[in-house]
C-alpha positions in Angstrom: 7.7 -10.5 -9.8 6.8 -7.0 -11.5 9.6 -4.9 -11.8 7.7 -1.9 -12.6 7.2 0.9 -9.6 4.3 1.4 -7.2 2.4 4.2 -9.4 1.8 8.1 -7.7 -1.6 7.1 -4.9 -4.3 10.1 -4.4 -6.4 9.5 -1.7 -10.0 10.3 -2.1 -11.2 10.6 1.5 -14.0 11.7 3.9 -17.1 10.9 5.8 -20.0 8.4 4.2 -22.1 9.7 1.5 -20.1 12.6 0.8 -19.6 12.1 -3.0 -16.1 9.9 -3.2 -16.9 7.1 -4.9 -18.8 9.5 -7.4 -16.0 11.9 -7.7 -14.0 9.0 -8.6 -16.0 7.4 -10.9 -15.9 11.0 -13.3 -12.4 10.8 -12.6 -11.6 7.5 -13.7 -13.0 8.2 -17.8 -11.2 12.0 -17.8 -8.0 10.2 -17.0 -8.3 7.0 -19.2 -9.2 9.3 -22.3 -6.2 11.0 -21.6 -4.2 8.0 -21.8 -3.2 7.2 -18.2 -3.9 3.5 -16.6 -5.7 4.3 -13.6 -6.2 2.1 -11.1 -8.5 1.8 -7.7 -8.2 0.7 -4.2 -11.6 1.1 -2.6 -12.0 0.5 1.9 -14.4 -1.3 2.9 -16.2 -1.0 6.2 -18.5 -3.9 6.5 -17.7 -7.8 5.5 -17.2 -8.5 2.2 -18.4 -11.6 0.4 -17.8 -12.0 -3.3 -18.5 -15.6 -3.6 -21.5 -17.0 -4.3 -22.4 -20.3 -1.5 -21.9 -23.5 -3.4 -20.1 -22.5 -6.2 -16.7 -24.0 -7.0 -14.5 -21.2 -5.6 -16.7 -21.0 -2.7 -16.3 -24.7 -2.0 -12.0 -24.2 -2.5 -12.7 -21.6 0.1 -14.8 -23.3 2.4 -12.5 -26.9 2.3 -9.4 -24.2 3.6 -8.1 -22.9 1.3 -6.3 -19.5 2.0 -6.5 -18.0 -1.5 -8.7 -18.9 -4.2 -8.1 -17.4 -8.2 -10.5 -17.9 -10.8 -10.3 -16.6 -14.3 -12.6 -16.0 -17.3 -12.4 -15.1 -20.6 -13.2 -11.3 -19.4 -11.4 -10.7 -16.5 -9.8 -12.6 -13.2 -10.5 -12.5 -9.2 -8.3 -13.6 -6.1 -10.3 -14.0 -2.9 -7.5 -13.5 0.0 -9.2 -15.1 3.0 -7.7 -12.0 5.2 -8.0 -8.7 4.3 -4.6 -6.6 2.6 -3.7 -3.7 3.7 -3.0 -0.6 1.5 0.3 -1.2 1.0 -0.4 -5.1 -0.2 -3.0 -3.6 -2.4 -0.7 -1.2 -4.0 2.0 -4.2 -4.7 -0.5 -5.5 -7.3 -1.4 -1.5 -9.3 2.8 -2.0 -10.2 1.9 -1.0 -13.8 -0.7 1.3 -13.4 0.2 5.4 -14.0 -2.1 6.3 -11.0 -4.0 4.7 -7.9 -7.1 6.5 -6.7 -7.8 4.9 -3.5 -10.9 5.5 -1.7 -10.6 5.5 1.8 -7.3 4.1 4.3 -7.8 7.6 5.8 -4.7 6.6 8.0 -2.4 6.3 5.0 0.5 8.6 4.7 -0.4 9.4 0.6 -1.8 12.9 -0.6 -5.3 13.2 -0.3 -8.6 15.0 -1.1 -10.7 15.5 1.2 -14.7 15.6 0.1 -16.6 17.5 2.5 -20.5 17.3 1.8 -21.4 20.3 4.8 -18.7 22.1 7.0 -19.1 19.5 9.4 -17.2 17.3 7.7 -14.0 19.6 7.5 -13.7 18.4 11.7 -12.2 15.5 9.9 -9.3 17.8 8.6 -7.4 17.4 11.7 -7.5 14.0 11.7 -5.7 13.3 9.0 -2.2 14.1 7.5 -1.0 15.3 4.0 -4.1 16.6 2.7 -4.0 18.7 0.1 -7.1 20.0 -0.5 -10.9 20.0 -0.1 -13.6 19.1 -2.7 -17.2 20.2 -1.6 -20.5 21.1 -3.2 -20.1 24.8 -1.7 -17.7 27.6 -1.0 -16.4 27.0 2.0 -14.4 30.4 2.4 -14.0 31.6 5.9 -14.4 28.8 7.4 -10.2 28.1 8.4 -9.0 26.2 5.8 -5.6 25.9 5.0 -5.4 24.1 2.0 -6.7 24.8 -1.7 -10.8 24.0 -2.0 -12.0 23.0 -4.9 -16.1 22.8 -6.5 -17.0 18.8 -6.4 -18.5 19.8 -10.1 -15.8 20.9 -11.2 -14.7 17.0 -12.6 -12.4 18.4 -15.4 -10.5 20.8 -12.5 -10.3 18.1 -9.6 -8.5 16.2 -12.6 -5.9 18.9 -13.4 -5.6 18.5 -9.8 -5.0 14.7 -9.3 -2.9 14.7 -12.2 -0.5 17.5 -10.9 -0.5 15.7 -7.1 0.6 12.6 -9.1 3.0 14.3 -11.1 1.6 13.2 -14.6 2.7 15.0 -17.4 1.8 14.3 -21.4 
């Protein structure tokens, strides 16, 4: 068992298409040239199927199996045959300096919101502990209560994500 904490979690959240898994994806180099281990939980909302019919792991899968591993010279996989919530998913970032975690808008941890048009800020009152917005456009005026930040601005959202996490060099 790893001894080592459950890392600071940002949420990246928000409607489809608004830019998350983008936003993320600059994140991810700014961080890791800064030093930090950053790792990702990404949701889901169709089915998911990562093996391939008739290969070996498939078969282990198919004959009952209720977890398959498989690894490589380049990197490993483990197929649950249920799906984990955030929580499980965290258990195995123990090591890791951050989690960005796109999606689980349900989840308790501080997130971002990216809103792609005003419409999307509805979402705001859904959700708890967010801590600010990341949108293509100002969105003064419009009753926001948290800080809004420019979804350009990669190098900025970063100095945010890194303060919401609490990482200091």
């Amino acid at each position: 068992m790893n001894d080592k904490p459950i890392p600071p979690v940002i949420q990246i959240v928000g409607y489809s298409n608004t830019g998350k898994t983008t936003l993320i994806t600059r994140l991810i180099p700014l961080l890791s040239e800064e030093g930090w281990k950053v790792g990702t939980v990404k949701r889901h909302a169709g089915e998911l199927e990562l093996d391939e019919p008739g290969k070996d792991t498939w078969r282990h899968r198919e004959s009952g199996a209720d977890r398959v591993a498989i690894t490589a010279r380049n990197q490993t996989a483990v197929i649950f045959s249920r799906p984990l919530g955030l929580d499980e998913l965290l258990e195995h970032h123990r090591g890791m300096d951050l989690v960005l975690v796109e999606g689980f808008k349900g989840a308790s941890y501080p997130k971002l919101l990216m809103a792609g048009e005003e419409a999307d800020l509805s979402l705001i009152r859904e959700l708890t502990n967010v801590r600010g917005v990341v949108s293509p456009v100002p969105l003064e005026g419009k009753g926001i209560e948290v800080p809004q930040y420019f979804r350009d601005d990669t190098d900025g959202v970063a100095e945010v994500v890194k303060r919401l996490a609490g990482l200091k060099k």
